[in-house]
N, C-alpha and C positions, 0 to 999 in steps of 0.2 A: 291326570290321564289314567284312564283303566289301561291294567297291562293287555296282551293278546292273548289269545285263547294257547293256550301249549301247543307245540310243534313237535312230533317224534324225530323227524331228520331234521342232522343238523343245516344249518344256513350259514351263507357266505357274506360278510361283510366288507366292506371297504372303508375303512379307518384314515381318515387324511389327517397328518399331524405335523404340524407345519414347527419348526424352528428356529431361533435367532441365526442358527449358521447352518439349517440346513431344512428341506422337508422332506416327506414321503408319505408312500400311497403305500398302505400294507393290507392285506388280506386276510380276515379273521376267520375261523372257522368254526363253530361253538352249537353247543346241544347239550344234553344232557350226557356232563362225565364227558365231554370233549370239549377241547379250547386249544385253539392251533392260531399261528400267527406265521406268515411267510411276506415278505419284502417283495414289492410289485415294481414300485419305482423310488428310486432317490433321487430329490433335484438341489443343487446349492444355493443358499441364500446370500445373496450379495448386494449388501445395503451399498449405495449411488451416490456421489456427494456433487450437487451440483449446485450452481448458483448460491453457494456457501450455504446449503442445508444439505442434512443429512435425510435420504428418502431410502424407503425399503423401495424393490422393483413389484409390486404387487402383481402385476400382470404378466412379470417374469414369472412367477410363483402360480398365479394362473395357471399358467399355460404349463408348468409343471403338475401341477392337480390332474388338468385333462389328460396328460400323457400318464400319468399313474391311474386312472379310471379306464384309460383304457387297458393298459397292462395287467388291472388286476379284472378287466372281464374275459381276459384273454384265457389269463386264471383260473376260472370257476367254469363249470360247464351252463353251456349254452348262454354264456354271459349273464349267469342268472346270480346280479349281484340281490340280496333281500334288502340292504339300504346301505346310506352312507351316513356319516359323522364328521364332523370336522373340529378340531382344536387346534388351538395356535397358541404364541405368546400372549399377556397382556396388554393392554392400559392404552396402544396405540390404535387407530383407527381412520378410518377413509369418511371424506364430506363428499356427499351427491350433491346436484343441483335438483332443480322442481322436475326436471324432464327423469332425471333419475340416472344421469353421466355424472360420473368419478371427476372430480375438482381437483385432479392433481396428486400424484402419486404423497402417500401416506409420511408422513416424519416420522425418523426411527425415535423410542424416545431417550438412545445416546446421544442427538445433536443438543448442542449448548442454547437452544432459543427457550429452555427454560429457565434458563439462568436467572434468577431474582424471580423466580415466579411464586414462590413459595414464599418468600418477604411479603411479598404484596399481599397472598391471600390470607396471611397473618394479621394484613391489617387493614381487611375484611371481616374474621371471624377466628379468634384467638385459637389455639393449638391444641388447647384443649377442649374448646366448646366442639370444633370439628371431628377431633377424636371421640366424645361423649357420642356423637351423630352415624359416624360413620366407620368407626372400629377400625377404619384402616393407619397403615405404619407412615413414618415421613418418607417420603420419596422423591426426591427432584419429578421424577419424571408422571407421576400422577398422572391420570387421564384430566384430574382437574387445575394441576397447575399446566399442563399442555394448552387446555381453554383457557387457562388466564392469559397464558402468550398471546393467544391467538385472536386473544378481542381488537375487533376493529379491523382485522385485517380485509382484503378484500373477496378471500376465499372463504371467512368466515360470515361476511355478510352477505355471501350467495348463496352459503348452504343450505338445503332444505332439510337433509336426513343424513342425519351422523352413526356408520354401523363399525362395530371393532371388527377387527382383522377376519374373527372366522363366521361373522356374521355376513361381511362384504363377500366374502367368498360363497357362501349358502346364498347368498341376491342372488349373484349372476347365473349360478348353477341351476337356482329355482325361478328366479324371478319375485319371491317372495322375501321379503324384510321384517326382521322379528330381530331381539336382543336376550341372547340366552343370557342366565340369571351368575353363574358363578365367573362370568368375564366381567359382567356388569358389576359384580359386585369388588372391581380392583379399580372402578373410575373414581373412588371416593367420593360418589355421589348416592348408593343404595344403604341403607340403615340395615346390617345385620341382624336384628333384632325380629324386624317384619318382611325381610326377603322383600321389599319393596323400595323405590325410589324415597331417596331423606330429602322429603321435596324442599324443610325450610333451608337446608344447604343448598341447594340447589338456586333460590329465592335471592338467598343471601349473595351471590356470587354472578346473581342473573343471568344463568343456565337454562337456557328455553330448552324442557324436559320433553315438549314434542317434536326437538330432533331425531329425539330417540326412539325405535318401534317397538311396540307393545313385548312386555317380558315375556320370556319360553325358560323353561326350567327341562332341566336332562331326560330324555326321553318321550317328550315334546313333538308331535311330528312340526317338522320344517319346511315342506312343502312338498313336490317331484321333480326329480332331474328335468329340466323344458327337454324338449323336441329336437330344438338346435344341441342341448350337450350328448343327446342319446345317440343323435346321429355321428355327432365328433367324435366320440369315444367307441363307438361299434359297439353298445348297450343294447337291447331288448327292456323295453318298457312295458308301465311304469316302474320304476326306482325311487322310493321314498328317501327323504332327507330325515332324519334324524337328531333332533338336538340334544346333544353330548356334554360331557360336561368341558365348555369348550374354551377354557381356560386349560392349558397341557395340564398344569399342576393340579386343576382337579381331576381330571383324568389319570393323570397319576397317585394321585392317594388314593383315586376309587380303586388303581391296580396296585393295593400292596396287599400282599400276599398276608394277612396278618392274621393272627388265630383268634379266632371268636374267645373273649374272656380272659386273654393275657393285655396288659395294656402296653399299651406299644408307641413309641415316636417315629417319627418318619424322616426321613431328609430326600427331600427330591432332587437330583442332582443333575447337571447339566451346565450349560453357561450360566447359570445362578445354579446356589444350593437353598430350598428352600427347608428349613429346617423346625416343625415343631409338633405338635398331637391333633387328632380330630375328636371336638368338641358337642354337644349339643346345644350350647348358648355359648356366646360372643364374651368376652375378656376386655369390660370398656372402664378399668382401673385408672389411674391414674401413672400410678406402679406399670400398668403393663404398656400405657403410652412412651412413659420417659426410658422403658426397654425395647423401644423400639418395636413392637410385634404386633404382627397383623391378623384382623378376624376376615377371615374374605370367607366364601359359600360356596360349599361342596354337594357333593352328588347326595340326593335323600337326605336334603335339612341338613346335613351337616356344617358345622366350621371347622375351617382349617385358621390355625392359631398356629402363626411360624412366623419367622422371622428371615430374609432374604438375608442372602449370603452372597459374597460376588463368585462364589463357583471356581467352574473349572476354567469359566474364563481368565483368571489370571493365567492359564497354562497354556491355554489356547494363543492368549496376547505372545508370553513368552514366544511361542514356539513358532509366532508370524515375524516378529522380532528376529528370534537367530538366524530367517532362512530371510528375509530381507538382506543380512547381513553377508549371504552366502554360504551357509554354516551348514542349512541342510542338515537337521538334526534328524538319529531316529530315535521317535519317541519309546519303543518297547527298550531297547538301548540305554535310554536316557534312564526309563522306570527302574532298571535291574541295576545301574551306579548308583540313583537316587538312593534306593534302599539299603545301600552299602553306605551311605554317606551319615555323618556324626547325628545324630537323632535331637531334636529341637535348641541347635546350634543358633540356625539364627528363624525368628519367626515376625510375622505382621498381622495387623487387622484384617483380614480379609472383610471385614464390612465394612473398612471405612469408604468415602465417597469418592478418597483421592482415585482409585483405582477405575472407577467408570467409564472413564473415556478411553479410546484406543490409543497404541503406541508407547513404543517406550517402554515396556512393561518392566523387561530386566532391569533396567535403572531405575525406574520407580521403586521396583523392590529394594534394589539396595540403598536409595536412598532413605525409604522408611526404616531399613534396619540401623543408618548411622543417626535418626534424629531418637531413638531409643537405646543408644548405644550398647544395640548387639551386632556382632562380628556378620560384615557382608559377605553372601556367598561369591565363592571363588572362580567357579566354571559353571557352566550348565547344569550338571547333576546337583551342583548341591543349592541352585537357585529351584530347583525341580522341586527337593526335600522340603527346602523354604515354604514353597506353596502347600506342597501334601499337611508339612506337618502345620501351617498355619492354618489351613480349612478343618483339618481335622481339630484343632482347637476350639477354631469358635462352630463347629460343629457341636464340641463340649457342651461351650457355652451357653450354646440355644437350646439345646436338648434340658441342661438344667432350668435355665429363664422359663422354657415355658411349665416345665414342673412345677416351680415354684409359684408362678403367679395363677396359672390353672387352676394348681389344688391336682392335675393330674397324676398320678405313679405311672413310674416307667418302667417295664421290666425287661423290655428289649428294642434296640432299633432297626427300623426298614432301613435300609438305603436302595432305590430303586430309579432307575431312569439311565444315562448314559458313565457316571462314576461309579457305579456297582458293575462295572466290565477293569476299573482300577482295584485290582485289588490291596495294594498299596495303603490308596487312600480308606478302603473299606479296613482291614487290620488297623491301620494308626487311628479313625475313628471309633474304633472297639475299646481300644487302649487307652483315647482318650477319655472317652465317656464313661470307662469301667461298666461298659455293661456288652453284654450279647449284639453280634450284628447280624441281620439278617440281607444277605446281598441277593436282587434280582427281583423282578424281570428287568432289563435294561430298556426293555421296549414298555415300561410301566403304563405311558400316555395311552399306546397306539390299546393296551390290554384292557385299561376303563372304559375307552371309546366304545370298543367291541362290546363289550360286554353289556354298558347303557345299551347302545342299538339292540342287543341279542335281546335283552329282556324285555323293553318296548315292542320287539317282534315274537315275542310268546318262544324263541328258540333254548331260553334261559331262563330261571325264575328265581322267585326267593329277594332278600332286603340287602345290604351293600356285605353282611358277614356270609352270606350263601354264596354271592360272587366271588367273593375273594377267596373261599373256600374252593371253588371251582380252579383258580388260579394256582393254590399250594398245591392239588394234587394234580396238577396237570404241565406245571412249570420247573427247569430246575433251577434248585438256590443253593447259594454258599452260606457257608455258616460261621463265624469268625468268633473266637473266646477273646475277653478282653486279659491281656499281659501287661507286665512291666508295672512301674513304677507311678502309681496317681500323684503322688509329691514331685514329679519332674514337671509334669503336666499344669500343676499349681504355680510352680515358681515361674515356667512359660509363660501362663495366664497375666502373671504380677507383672509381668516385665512389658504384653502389651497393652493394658489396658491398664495398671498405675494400681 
């Protein structure tokens, strides 16, 4: 797609960026040497468990979008939004019928219906031949072990068109169905190599590939807001749709603030940390499958080569856990004992799989630290520490792995998305990595979004180091030295991973 001709004022955007625990509608504002970001609307995500599955409320989330579209035309003068974008999480997705009605609210991909789904398509098409095809990492929850559950069912043999989360959302809003390229590329069904569908995977697994609607890459028009949503939200039309990079976490590395010519890691953080560099070709080793890490497709050709972390959702779990309990924790509280508490006393895998499901969290942790026999934390604070200082570990970890298997050099890390507001965790990640932290935007998604849009609408210009350049002198960041002792860090490492 040619960019638009330049724009001298700046233009208003509408960023929708939807979350595992939460969404919102934010309002971009960008030009030349301006880049503003103000909060339109925030709505909660609350996954539904009914007839023993686990379902996101898509149409709750909806109907959040519209109330944030309208909010943020309220916003802008004379409702003159110049387009919108939308990103969400991965790998889950909505089936239509032929009429083109939603088949039933979405599966979160926490519920257990994948269970053994990954056995099976192993002995479909071995671990490796799939990794050679499609650069992605193992995952329970795959968009393609999701299809392997789902064979034969009676929602799958109705469906006509299968769209992910921020695709199903652009339908309704547009009426138009397209499949943007860096969400598509986490079904484990696109070949990172040709930005195209890996159709013998697909063959192999008998994956009818005309579920899916023709691919859109970021900055992509997506259609216009219909008639029906101009009038719901008090808009002035037309309102172009814009495709973003609509996977959150390419949105967020397209927002890290990174300086053109220093080489930099990233860790995207929020309920996953996503932790590793952005590449120009795909890492389909052998070496880099058996370390777990993934090549998925970022904004302007890029790969992102990281490796999924379980995040701040362990803290998140914790802290629904003690107030279940009546405990009513406060977390700023919890952060400022945490930090006083003994420093990598007791630590866990934050990637292993045990942790994925909800519940329980505090006791999960401590029981992962008595099957390693390290001493279990005693009260809240130092179950808090537990967490910080085990993400910050294999935050370590991943930042090395993908060095190593890259060939990348690192001489500083992003941290960027909603753990770059903990400072905590951004210092004990400095310390662990022994290198520089660079903490902020916290709104990293909602800042990509904008910025794709702004430069497909001629209000921005220049390639993904000119944007990002627009974000350092426009945004502020913290800066953290890395301290302390790298041989405590090590001997942590040995204790959970052997």
């Amino acid at each position: 797609m040619s960019p638009a001709p330049p724009t001298h004022s700046p233009l208003s955007f509408a960023a929708v960026d939807l979350g595992a625990s939460s969404g919102r509608v934010m309002v971009g504002t960008a030009g030349p040497g301006v880049l503003e970001l103000r909060e339109a609307h925030r709505f909660p995500n609350r996954p539904v468990r009914a007839g023993g599955t686990l379902h996101w409320d898509v149409l709750g989330l909806y109907r959040g979008v519209l109330d944030g579209l309208r909010e943020a035309g309220r916003a802008v003068p004379q409702g003159s939004l110049a387009s919108v974008g939308i990103d969400s999480w991965a790998v889950d997705y909505g089936l239509l019928d032929a009429s083109g009605a939603l088949l039933g609210n979405p599966v979160h991909y926490r519920d257990g219906r994948t269970a053994g789904a990954a056995e099976r398509a192993a002995a479909v098409l071995p671990p490796e031949e799939l990794y050679a095809g499609t650069g992605l990492q193992h995952q329970p929850f795959n968009t393609l072990h999701q299809l392997v559950a789902a064979r034969g069912t009676p929602v799958m043999e109705a469906a006509r068109r299968l769209l992910l989360i921020p695709d199903l959302i652009a339908y309704w809003l547009t009426g138009e169905a397209g499949t943007e390229l860096t969400n598509a590329s986490t079904t484990q069904l696109v070949d990172p190599r040709t930005g195209d569908w890996a159709r013998p995977v697909a063959r192999a697994f008998g994956v009818d590939l005309s579920l899916f609607p023709p691919l859109r890459r970021p900055g992509d028009p997506a259609g216009e807001l219909l008639g029906e949503v101009l009038e719901e939200c008090g808009l002035d039309g037309p309102v172009p749709v814009t495709a973003v990079g609509s996977h959150d976490t390419a949105s967020a590395v397209a927002g890290v603030p990174a300086q053109s010519g220093r080489a930099f890691a990233y860790i995207a953080t929020g309920t996953w940390s996503l932790a590793g560099v952005e590449l120009d070709a795909p890492v389909l080793t052998e070496d880099s499958r058996a370390a777990n890490f993934t090549n998925e497709l970022g904004v302007d050709g890029t790969v992102r080569y990281l490796r999924n972390i379980m995040g701040l959702w362990l803290l998140q779990e914790c802290l629904r856990s003690w107030e279940a309990e009546g405990l009513a924790p406060d977390l700023g509280a919890l952060l400022r004992e945490a930090a006083k508490a003994p420093a990598l006393r007791s630590v866990v895998d934050a990637g292993d799989p045990a942790f994925l499901a909800p519940g329980r969290m505090p006791a999960r942790i401590a029981e992962a630290c008595r099957r390693t026999g390290l001493p279990v934390p005693r009260d809240p604070a130092e179950t808090v520490r537990c967490v910080l200082d085990s993400l910050a570990l294999a935050h370590r970890r991943a930042v090395a792995d993908a060095r190593r298997l890259s060939g990348r050099e690192v001489e500083v890390v992003h941290i960027v998305g909603g753990g770059a507001r903990n400072e905590l965790l951004c210092r004990l990640t400095a310390d662990a990595c022994g290198l520089p932290v660079v903490a902020g935007p916290a709104e990293a998604a909602a800042f990509g979004n904008v910025l794709v849009q702004a430069r497909a609408a001629g209000a921005v210009h220049g390639d993904l180091a000119a944007l990002r350049s627009l974000l350092r002198a426009t945004q502020p960041l913290r800066h953290h030295e890395p301290m302390g002792d790298q041989a405590a860090w090590r001997r942590a490492e040995a204790a959970v991973c052997g």
